[in-house]
N, C-alpha and C positions, 0 to 999 in steps of 0.2 A: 499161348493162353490168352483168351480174350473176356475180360472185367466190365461187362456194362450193364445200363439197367433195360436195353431197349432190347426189344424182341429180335432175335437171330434172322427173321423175315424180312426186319426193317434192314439190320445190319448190311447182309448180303443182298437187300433187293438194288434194283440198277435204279440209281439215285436221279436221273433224270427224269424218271415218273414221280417222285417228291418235290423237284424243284416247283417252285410256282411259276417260274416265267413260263414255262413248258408244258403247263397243268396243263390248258387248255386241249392246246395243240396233241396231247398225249391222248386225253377223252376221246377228240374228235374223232381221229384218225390209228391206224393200226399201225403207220410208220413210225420210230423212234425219232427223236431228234437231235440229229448227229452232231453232237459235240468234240471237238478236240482234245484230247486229255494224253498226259506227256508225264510217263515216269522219272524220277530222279531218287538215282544212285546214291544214297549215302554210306558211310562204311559200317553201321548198324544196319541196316535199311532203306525203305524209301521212302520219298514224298510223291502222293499223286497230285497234277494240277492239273488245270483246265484252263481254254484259252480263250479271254475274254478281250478282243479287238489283239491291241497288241501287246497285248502282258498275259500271262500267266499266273492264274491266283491257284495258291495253295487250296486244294480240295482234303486229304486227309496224310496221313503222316502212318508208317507200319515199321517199328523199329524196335530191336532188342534193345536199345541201349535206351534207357529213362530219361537223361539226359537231355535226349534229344526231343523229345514232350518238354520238358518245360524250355527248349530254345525258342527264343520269341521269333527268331526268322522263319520259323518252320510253322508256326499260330495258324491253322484253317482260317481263310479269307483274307490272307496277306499275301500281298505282289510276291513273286518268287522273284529272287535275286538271282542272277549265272553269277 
């Protein structure tokens, strides 16, 4: 079950078309721009990251357990930790 106020369009759309580094380059051209993005396993769920030189930042969190929304390690736009 999914609680938000944004349109189901924004939700599901492929978030590379929103980023603004990318804006441009998205406009221009019909190619995507391929990003690295690296699931992790938690035992609720997962976190997805992206990989920005050589870290990995949290991009969004999908988990049964509540819990794991307010863990500050998992917070969208924090370094992922192994």
């Amino acid at each position: 079950m999914l609680y938000t106020a944004r349109p189901l369009e924004r939700v599901y759309a492929d978030m590379r078309k929103y980023d603004k580094r990318y804006q441009n380059s998205y406009k221009n051209t019909n190619e995507t721009t391929d990003m690295e993005y690296r699931d992790v396993v938690l035992p609720h769920g997962r976190v997805v990251t992206r990989r920005e030189g050589e870290n990995y930042i949290i991009q969004k969190i999908n988990s049964t357990d509540m819990g794991d929304y307010l863990n500050d390690e998992y917070s969208p736009g924090k370094v992922f930790k192994n």
